[in-house]
C-alpha positions as CSV (number, residue, x, y, z in Angstrom):
1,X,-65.0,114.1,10.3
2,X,-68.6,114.7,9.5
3,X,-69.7,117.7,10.6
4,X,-73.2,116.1,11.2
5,X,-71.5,113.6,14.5
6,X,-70.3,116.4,16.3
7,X,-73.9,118.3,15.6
8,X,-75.8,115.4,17.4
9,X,-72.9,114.8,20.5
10,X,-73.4,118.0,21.1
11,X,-77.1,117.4,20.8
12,X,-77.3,115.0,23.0
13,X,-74.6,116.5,25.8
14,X,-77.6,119.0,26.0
15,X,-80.4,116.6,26.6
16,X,-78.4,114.3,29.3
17,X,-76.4,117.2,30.8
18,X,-78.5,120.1,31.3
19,X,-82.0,118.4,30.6
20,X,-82.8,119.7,27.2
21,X,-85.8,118.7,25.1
22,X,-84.7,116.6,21.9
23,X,-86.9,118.2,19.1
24,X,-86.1,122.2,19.9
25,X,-82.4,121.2,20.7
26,X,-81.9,119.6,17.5
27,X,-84.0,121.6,15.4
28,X,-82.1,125.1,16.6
29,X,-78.9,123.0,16.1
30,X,-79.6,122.3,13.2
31,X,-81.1,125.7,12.0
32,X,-77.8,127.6,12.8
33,X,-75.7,124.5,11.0
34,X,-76.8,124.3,7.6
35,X,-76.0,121.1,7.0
36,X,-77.5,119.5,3.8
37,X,-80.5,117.3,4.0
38,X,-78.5,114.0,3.7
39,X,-76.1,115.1,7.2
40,X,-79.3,116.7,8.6
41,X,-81.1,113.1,8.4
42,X,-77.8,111.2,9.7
43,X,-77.4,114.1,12.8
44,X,-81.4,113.0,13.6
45,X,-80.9,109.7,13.3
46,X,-78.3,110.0,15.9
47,X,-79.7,111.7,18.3
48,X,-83.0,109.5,18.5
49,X,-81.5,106.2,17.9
50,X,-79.2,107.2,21.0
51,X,-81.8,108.2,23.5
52,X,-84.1,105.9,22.4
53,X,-81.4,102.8,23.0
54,X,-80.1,104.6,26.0
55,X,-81.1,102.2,28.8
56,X,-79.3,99.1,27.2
57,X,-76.1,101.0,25.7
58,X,-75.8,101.9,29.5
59,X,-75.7,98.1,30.1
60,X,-73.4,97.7,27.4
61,X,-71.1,100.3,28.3
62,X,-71.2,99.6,32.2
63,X,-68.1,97.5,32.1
64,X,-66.0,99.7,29.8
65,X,-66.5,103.0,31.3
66,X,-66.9,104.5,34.9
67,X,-69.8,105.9,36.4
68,X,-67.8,109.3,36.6
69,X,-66.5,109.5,32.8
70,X,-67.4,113.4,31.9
71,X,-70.2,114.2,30.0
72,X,-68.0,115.4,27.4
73,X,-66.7,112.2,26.9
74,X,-69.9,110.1,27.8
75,X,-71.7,111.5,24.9
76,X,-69.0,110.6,22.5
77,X,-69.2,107.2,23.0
78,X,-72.9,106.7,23.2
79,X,-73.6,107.7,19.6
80,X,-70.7,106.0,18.6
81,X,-72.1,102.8,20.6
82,X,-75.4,103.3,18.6
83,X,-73.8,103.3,15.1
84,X,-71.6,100.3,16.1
85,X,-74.3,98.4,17.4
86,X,-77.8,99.6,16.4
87,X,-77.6,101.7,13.5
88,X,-74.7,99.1,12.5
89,X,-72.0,101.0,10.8
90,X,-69.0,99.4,10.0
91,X,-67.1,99.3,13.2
92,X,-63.8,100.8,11.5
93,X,-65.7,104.0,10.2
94,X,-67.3,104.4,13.6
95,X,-64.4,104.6,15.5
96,X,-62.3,106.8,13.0
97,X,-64.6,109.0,13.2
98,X,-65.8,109.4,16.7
99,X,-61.8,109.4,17.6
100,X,-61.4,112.3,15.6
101,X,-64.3,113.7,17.0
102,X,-63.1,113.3,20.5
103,X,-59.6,114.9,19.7
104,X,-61.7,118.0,18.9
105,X,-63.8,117.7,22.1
106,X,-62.4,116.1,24.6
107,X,-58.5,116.0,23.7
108,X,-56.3,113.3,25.8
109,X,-59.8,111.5,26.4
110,X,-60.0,110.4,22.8
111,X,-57.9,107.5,24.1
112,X,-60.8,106.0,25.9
113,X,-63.4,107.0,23.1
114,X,-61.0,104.5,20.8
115,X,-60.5,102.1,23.6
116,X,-64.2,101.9,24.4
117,X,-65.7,101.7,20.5
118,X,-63.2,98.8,19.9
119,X,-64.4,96.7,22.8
120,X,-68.4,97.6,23.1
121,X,-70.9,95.0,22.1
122,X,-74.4,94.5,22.1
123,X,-75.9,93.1,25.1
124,X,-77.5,89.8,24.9
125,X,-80.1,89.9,28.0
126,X,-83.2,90.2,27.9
127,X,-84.6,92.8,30.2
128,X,-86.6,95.4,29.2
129,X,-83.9,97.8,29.4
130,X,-82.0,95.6,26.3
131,X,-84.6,94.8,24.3
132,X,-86.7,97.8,24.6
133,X,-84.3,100.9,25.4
134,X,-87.4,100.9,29.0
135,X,-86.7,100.9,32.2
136,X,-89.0,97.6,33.6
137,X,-91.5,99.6,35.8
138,X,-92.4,101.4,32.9
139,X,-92.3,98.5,30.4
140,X,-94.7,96.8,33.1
141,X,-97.3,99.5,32.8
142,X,-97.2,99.3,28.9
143,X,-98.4,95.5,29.3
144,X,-101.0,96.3,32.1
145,X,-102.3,98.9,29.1
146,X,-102.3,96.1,26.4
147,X,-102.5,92.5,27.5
148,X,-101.7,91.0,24.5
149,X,-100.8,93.1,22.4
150,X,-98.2,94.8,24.1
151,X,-95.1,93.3,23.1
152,X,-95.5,94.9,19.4
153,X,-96.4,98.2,21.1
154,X,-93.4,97.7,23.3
155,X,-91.4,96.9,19.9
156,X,-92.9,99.9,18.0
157,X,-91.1,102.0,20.1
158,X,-87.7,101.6,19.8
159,X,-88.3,102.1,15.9
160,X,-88.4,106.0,14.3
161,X,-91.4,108.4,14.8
162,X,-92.4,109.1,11.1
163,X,-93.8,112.5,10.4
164,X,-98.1,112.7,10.5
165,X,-99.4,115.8,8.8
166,X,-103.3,116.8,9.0
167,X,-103.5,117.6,5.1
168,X,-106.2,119.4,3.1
169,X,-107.0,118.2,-0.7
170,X,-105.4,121.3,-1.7
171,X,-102.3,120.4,0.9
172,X,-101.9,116.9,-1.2
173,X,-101.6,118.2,-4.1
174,X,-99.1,120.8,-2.9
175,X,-97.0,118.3,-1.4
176,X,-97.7,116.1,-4.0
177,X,-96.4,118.7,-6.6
178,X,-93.5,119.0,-4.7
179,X,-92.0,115.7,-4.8
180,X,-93.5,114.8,-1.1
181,X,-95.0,111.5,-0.8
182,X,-98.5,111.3,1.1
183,X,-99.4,107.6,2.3
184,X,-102.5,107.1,4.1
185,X,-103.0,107.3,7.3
186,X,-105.9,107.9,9.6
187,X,-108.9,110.1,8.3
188,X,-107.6,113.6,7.2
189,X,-104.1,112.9,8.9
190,X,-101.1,111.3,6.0
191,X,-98.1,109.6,6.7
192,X,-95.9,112.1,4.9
193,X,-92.1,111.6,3.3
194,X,-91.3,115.2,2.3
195,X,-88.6,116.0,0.1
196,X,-87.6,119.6,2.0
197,X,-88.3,120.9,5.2
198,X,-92.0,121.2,6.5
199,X,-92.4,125.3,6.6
200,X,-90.8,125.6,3.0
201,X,-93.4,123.7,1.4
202,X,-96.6,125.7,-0.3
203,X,-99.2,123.6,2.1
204,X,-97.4,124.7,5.1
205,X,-97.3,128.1,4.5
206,X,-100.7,128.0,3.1
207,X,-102.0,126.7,6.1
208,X,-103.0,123.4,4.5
209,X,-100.4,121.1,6.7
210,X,-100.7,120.8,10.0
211,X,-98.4,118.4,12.2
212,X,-100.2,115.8,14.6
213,X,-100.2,112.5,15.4
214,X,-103.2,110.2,14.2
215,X,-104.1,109.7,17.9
216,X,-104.0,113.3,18.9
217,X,-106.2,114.2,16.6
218,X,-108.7,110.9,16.8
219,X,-108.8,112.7,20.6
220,X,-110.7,115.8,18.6
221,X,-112.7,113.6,16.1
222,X,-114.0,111.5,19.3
223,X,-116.2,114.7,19.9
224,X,-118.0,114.3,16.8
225,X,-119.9,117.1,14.9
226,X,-118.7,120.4,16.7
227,X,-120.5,122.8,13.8
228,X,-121.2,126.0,15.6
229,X,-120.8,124.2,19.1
230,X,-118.8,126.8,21.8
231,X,-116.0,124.4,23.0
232,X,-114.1,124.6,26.3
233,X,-110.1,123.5,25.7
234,X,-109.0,123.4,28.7
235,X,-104.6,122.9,28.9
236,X,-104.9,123.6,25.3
237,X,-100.6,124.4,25.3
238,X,-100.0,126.1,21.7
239,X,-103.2,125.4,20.4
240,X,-103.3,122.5,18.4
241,X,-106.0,120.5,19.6
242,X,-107.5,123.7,19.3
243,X,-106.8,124.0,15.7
244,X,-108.1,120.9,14.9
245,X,-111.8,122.8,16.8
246,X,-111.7,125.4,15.0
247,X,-111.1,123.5,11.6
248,X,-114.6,121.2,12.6
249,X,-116.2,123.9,13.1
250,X,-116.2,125.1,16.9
251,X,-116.5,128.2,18.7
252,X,-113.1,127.7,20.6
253,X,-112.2,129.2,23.7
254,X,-108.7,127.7,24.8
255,X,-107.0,128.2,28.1
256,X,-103.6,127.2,29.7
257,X,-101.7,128.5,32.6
258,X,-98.6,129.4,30.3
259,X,-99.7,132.6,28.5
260,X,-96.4,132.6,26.2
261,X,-98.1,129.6,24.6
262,X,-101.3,131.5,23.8
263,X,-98.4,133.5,21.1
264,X,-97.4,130.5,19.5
265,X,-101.6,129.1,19.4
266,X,-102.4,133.0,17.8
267,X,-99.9,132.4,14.9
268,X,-100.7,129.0,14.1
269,X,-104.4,130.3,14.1
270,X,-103.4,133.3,11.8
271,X,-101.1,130.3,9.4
272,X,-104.6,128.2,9.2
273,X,-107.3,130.9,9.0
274,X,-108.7,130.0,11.9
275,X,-110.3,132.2,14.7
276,X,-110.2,131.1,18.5
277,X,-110.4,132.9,21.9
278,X,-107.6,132.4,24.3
279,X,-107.5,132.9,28.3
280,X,-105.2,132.5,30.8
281,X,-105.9,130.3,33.9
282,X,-104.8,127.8,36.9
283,X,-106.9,124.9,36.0
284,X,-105.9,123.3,38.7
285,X,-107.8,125.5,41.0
286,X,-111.5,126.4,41.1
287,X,-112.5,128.5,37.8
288,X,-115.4,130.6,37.2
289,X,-116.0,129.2,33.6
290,X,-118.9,130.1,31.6
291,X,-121.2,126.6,31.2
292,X,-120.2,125.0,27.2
293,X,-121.7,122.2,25.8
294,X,-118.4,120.4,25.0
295,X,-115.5,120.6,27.2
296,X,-112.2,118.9,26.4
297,X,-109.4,118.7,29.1
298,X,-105.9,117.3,27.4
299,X,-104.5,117.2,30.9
300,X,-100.8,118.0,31.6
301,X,-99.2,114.1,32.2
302,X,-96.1,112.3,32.3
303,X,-96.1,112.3,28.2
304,X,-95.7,108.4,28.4
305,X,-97.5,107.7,25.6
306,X,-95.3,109.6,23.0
307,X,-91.9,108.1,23.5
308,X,-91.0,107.2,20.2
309,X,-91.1,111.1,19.4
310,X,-90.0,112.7,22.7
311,X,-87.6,109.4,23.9
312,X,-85.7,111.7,26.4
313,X,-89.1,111.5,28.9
314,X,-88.4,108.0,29.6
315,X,-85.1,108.6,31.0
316,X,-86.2,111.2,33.3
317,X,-89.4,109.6,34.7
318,X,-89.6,108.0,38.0
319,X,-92.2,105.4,38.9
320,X,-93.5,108.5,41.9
321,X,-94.0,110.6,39.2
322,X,-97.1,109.3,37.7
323,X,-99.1,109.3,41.0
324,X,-97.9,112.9,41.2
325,X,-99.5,113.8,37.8
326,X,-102.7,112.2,38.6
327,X,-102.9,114.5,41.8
328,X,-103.0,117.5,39.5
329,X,-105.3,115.8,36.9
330,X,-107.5,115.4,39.2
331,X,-107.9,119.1,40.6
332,X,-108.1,119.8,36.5
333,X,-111.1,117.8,35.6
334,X,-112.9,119.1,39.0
335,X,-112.5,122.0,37.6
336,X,-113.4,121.2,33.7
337,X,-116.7,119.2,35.3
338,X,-117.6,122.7,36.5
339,X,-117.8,123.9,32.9
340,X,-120.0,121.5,31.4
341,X,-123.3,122.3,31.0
342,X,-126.2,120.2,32.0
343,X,-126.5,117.2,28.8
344,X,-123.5,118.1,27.7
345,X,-120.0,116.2,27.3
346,X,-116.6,116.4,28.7
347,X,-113.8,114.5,27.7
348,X,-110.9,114.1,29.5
349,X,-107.2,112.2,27.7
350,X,-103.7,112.4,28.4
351,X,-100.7,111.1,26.3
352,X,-99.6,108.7,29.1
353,X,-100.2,104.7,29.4
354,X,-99.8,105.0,33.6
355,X,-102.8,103.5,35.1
356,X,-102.7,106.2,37.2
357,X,-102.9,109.2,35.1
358,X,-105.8,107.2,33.2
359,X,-108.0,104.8,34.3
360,X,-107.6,105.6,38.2
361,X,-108.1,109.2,37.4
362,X,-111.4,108.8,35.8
363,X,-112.5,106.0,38.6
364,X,-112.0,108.4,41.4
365,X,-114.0,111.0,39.1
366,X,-117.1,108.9,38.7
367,X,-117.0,107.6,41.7
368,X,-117.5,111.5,42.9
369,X,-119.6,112.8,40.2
370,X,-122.6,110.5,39.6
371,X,-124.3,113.3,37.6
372,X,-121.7,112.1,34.7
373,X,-122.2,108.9,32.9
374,X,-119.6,107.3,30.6
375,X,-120.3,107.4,26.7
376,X,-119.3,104.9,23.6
377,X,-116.1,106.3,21.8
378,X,-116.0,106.8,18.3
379,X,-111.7,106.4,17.7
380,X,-110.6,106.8,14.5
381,X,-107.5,105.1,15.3
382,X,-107.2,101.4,17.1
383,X,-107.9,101.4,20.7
384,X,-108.3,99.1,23.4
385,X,-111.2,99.2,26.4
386,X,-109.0,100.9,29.6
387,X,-112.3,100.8,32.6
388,X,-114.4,103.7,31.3
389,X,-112.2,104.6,28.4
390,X,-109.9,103.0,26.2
391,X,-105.7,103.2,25.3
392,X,-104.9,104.0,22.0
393,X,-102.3,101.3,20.8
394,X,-99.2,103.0,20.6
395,X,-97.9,100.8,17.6
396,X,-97.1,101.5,13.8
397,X,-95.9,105.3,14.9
398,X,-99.1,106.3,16.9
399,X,-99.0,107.7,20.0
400,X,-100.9,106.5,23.4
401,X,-103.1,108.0,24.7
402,X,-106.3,107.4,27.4
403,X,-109.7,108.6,26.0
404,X,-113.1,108.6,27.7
405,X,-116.1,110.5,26.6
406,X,-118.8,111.1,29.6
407,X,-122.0,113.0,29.5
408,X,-123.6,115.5,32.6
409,X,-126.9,114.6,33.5
């Protein structure tokens, strides 16, 4: 049995059981594991291809297993339901080895793991469930984002999230040196194949490598030349947005509810070089904040836009949700309009493709605040016009996002 299978059941029994996050599950999983870089890739694999095919093995499973089949057992099968039918292993390895597996975890229950593998097969529908691993309401809001081209975004997202590093020259040729490769990507951001784990390499620790996708950091870049500029980032979380600031120059001053992140942001700035300020605060109620020219608010969301790397959100999000979300947003840019100093700019963007948390945030903004107008954006990645702002298309392993610039009278 390879040990790498029972790594990512156990994985995933986290995730749907007790509501884990994917990425620090696996990546602690796999820290105390040791398993070389080829099982590593394969327990990865897993776990992703599973929750990102979720919805339709559910459909395909529905008539082989009960709704009240333990966890234990449940888990078993769904990876082995994703080799069989997505990741297409031969169908004689898959259930030798999940059987075994099962006698190890779930004893007299391996009879149904053997049963079920034997008999599963793909579904042949076409909801959104089966062809896109998305439940429909949220499929439905992806094509109210894109028009057109929404059915390669929709596509894009069953596929793997590849890894996007911010890289310096010096980082390149560190990588480079290595035995990485570094593809293009989007400005200073590369589409990166490393050949060992991110912190081990020399730009990493150097503080030449930075992790981020192309459309977090075209959020930054949208602000333009920030040389010497003191900048507001507001729900800046552990700092990266932050980072990227700092890096363009800007006199940073981050805050976020969550203090513990502020740790985290510190050693990241330390890794970099980079000096910020960081404060605690509710943003979501009135702040005394000292005027800036540039204020960014990255506001808390439903995280819609960045399935492909955090798949396990779209199984947990209700269609109530995003209207929830935007309630908060709201009371957050009220407050980050307060900060903004007279001909300055705020933007505001969350990594969710809801109308809600975009477009009819920013309506009932302006319709509020006249003394803020809505400005051109300058994306470094594609985008599509969303009312006052624009969707980043969430294709060809970008993440989505909703932009707008505006300026204060």
């Amino acid at each position: 049995m390879n040990p790498a299978r029972l790594l990512a059941v156990r994985v995933l029994r986290s995730v749907l059981q007790e509501g884990a996050f994917a990425a620090p599950a696996l990546d602690g999983a796999l820290g105390r594991a040791r398993l070389s870089a080829r099982d590593a890739g394969l327990a990865t694999h897993i776990v992703y291809g599973t929750l990102r095919w979720l919805p339709a093995l559910e459909v395909a499973l529905a008539p082989l297993l009960r709704a009240n089949t333990p966890m234990r057992a449940r888990s078993i099968v769904l990876a082995g339901a994703f080799e069989k039918l997505y990741l297409e292993t031969p169908a004689h390895a898959v259930v030798s080895e999940y059987v075994e597996l099962a006698k190890q975890e779930v004893g007299r229950l391996s009879g149904l793991v053997n049963a079920v593998l034997r008999r599963v097969e793909r579904p042949d529908s076409a909801t959104d469930e089966v062809r896109y691993g998305l439940p429909g309401w949220l499929a439905d809001e992806f094509r109210a984002a894109y028009g057109e081209r929404a059915a390669g975004v929709l596509e894009d997202q069953t596929r793997p999230a590849p890894l996007w590093l911010w890289l310096s020259d010096a980082g390149i040729r560190d990588l480079e040196d290595e035995g990485s490769v570094v593809e293009p990507g989007y400005g200073d951001v590369f589409r990166v194949s490393l050949d060992r784990p991110l912190r081990e390499t020399r730009a990493f620790q150097r503080g030449q490598a930075q992790p981020v996708n192309p459309a977090s950091h075209a959020v930054v870049s949208a602000l333009g030349d920030l040389k010497d500029r003191r900048v507001l980032d507001l729900a800046g979380g552990s700092g990266v947005k932050a980072a990227f600031l700092a890096l363009a120059g800007a006199r940073v001053i981050s805050y976020d509810l969550d203090a513990r992140k502020h740790e985290a942001a510190r050693g990241n700035f330390r890794r970099l070089h980079l000096e910020g300020e960081f404060k605690q605060a509710d943003l979501a109620q009135p702040q005394h904040l000292e005027a800036a020219d540039v204020v960014l608010l990255d506001a808390p969301c439903t995280g819609s836009g960045t399935l492909r790397a955090h798949p396990e959100i779209k199984l947990r999000l209700t269609p109530a949700e995003p209207l929830e979300m935007a309630e908060l947003q709201r009371r957050m840019l009220e407050t980050a309009a307060a900060g903004v100093a007279p001909g300055g700019t705020l933007l505001y963007s969350v990594c969710s493709l809801t109308h809600a948390e975009g477009p009819g945030v920013l309506e009932a903004f302006l319709a509020d605040h006249p003394e803020f107008t809505p400005q051109e954006l300058a994306l470094e990645v594609p985008a599509v016009p969303a009312g006052a702002g624009a969707f980043t298309v969430a294709d060809h392993g970008l993440d989505g996002f909703f932009v707008a610039r505006l300026q204060r009278d």
